[in-house]
C-alpha positions in Angstrom: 5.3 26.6 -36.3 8.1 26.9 -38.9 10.8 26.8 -36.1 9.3 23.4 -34.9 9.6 22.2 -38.7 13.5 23.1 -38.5 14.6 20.6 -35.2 15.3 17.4 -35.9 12.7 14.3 -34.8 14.5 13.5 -32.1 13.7 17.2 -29.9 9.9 17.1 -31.8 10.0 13.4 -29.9 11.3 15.0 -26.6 8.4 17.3 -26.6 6.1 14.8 -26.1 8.0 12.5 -23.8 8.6 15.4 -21.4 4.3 15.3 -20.9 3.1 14.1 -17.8 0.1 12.9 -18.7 -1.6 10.8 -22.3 -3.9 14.0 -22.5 -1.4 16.5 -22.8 0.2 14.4 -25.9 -3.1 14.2 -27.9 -3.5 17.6 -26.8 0.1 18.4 -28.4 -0.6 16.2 -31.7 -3.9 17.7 -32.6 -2.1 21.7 -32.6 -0.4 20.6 -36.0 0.2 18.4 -38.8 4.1 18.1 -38.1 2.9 17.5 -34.5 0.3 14.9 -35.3 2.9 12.7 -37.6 5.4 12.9 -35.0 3.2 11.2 -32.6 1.7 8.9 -35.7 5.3 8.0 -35.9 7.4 7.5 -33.2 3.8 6.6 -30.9 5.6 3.5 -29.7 9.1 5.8 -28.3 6.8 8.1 -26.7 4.6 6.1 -25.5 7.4 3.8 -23.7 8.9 6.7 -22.2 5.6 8.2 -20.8 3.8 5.0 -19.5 6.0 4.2 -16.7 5.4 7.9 -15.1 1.9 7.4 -15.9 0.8 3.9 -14.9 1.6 2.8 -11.4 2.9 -0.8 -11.2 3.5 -0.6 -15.1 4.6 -4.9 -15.2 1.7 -6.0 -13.5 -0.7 -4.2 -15.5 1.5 -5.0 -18.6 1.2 -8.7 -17.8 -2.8 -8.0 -17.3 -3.4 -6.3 -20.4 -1.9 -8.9 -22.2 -3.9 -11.8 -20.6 -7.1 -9.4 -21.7 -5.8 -9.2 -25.1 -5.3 -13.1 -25.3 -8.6 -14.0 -24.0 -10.0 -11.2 -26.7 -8.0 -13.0 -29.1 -7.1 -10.2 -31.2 -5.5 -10.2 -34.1 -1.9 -10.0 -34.5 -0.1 -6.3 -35.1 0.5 -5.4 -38.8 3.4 -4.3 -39.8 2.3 -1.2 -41.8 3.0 2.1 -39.8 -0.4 3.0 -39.6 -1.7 -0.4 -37.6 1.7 -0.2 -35.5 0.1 3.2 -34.3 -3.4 1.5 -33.9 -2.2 -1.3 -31.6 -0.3 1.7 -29.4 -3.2 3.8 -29.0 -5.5 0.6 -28.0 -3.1 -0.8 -25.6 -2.6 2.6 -24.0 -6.4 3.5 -23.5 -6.4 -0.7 -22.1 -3.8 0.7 -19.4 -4.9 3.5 -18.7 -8.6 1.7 -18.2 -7.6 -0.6 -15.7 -5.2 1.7 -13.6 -8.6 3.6 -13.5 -10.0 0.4 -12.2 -7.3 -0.3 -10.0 -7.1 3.0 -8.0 -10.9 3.2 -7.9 -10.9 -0.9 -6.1 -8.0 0.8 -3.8 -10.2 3.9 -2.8 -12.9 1.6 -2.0 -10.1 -0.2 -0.3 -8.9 2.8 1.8 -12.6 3.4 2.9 -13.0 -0.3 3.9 -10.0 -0.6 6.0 -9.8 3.3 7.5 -6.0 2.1 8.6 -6.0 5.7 10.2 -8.6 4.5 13.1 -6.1 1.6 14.4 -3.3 1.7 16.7 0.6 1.3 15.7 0.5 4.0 12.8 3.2 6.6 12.5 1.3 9.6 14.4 3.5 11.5 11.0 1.4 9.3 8.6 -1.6 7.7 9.9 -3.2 7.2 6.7 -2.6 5.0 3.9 0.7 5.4 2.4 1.7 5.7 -1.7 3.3 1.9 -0.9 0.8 0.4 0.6 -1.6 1.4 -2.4 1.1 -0.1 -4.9 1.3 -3.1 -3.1 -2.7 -3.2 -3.0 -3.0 -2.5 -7.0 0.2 -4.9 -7.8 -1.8 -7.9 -5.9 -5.4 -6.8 -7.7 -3.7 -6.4 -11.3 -2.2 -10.0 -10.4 -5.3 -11.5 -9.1 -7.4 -10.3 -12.4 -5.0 -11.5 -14.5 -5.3 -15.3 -13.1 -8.6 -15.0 -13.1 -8.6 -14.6 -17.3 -6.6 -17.5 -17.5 -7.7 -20.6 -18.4 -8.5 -23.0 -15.0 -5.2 -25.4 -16.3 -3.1 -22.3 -16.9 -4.0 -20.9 -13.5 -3.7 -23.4 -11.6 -0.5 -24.3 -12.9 0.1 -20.6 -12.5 -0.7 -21.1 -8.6 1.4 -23.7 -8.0 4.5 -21.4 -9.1 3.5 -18.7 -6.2 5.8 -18.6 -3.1 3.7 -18.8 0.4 3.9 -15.0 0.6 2.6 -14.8 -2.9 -0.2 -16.6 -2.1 -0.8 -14.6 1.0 -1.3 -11.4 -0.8 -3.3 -12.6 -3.2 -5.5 -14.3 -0.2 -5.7 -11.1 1.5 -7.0 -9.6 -1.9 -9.6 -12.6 -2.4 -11.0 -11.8 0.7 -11.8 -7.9 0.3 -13.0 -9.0 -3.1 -15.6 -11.2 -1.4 -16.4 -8.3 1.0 -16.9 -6.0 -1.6 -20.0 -5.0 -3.2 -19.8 -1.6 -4.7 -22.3 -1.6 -7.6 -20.1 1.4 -9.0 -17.7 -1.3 -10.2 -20.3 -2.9 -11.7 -21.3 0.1 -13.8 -17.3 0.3 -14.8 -17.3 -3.6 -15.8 -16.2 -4.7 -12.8 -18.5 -7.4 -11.2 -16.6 -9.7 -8.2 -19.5 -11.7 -8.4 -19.6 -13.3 -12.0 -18.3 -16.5 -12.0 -15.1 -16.1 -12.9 -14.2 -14.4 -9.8 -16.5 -16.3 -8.0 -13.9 -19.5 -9.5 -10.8 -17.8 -8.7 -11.3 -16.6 -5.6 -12.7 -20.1 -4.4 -9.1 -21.6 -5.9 -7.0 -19.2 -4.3 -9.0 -19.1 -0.6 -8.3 -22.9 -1.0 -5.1 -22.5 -1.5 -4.4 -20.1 0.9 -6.4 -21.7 3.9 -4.5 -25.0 3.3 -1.1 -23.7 3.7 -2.2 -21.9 6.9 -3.4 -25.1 8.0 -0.6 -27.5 7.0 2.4 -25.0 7.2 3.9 -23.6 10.5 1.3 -21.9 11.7 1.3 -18.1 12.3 -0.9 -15.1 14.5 -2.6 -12.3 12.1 -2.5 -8.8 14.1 -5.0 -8.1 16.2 -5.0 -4.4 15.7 -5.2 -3.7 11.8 -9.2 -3.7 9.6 -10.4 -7.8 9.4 -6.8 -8.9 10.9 -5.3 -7.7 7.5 -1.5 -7.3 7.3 -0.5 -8.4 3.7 -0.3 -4.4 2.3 0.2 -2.2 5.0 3.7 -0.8 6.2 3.7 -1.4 9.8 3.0 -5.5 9.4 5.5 -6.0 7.3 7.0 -7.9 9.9 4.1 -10.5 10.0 4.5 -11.0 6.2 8.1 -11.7 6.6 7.1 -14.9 8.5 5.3 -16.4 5.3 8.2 -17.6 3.7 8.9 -15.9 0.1 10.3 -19.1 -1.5 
C-alpha cells in the first residue's frame, strides 16, 4: 500500500472513477484507510463521474430524486466535509433505489407487452430493444415525479408538456392502471394509493381530451393494447403528435 500513498489524489481518484459499478468503490474504500479518505473526500468527483455509466436516464431520475427529497423535506446539506459525504452516499443509494424500481416496472413491462409476438419487428431484433427500455424508464421516472408534486405544481407542470409529451406519459398511465404486481408493492411501489390513483386520472384526462379535440390520429393495430409511444418501429405514429 505504500506505493498508493506516493501518487498524487488525482490517480487515487482515477481509481475509483474507472469502477463500473457503486459496489466495487465501497469495495475499493473499505481495503484501506488512504482508500477510505479518498472516497470520504472527493465522494462528490467520483461519484459524478460514475453515476452517468451507472444510472440509465441519469436527468430524469435526477429530477425525481429531487422531487422525493422535497416532499421528505430534508434538511439542507452542511457544509462540513463529513455531511457533504453523507448527502452523497444518501442520494446515491436514492438513485440507485429507484433505477432498481424503474428496470423492475420495465421487466414487468416487457412481460406485458411480449413485442416479440407481433408483426413488423426486425426478424434481427424481435425483442425489446436497449431504447425502447430508456424511453419506457425516462416516461415512468417523469410520471412519478409529477405524481410527488403538489396538485397546483403538477398541473401547472402539465400544462407545459408538448402533445407528444403527454402521449408518453398517457401510454405510461395506462400500463400503470393495468398493472398489478404485488411485488412492487413489497418494494414500495403501490399504483393504487391515491396518489397515483390522482395522477393518473389528471393525466388520462388530459391525454383523452387532446385526442378528442386535436386532429385526430389511428393507434397501430398490430403492437400489445395498440401501444406505440416506446417502441422503435412506431416511431412514425408518435411523429404525428406534434412535439410543440
Amino acid at each position: 500500500m505504500a506505493c498508493f500513498a506516493n501518487l498524487p489524489p488525482e490517480l487515487l481518484c482515477g481509481i475509483f472513477e474507472s469502477a463500473s459499478e457503486f459496489s466495487t468503490i465501497i469495495a475499493l474504500s473499505l481495503t484501506s484507510r488512504l482508500f477510505h479518505t479518498i472516497w470520504l473526500t472527493h465522494s462528490h468527483r467520483i461519484a459524478a463521474t460514475v453515476t452517468p455509466r451507472v444510472i440509465p436516464n441519469l436527468i430524469s431520475a435526477e429530477s425525481l430524486a429531487t422531487a422525493q427529497e422535497e416532499t421528505e423535506s430534508q434538511p439542507p446539506s452542511s457544509p462540513q466535509q463529513q455531511d457533504q459525504h453523507v448527502q452523497v452516499v444518501s442520494r446515491l443509494r436514492r438513485l440507485l433505489h429507484n433505477a432498481r424500481l424503474a428496470s423492475f416496472v420495465c421487466d414487468s413491462w416487457v412481460c406485458v407487452c411480449p413485442i416479440h409476438l407481433y408483426p413488423h419487428r426486425d426478424p434481427k431484433d424481435p425483442h425489446t430493444s436497449p431504447s425502447e427500455r430508456l424511453r419506457f424508464q425516462r416516461a415512468f421516472y417523469r410520471l412519478w415525479a409529477l405524481g410527488l408534486m403538489p396538485p397546483p405544481n403538477r398541473s401547472l407542470s402539465l400544462d407545459m408538456c408538448t402533445p407528444r409529451e403527454l402521449c408518453q406519459l398517457g401510454e405510461m398511465v395506462e400500463w400503470v392502471q393495468y398493472n398489478n404486481d404485488n411485488d412492487l408493492v413489497a418494494l414500495g411501489l403501490d399504483f393504487r394509493d391515491q396518489m397515483w390513483r390522482d395522477l393518473c386520472e389528471e393525466v388520462e384526462g388530459r391525454w383523452v381530451r387532446w385526442m378528442r379535440e386535436g386532429p385526430g390520429m389511428t393507434a397501430p393495430d398490430f403492437t400489445p393494447f395498440a401501444f406505440f409511444a416506446f417502441f422503435d418501429h412506431t416511431r412514425e405514429y408518435l411523429e404525428l403528435v406534434p412535439d410543440s
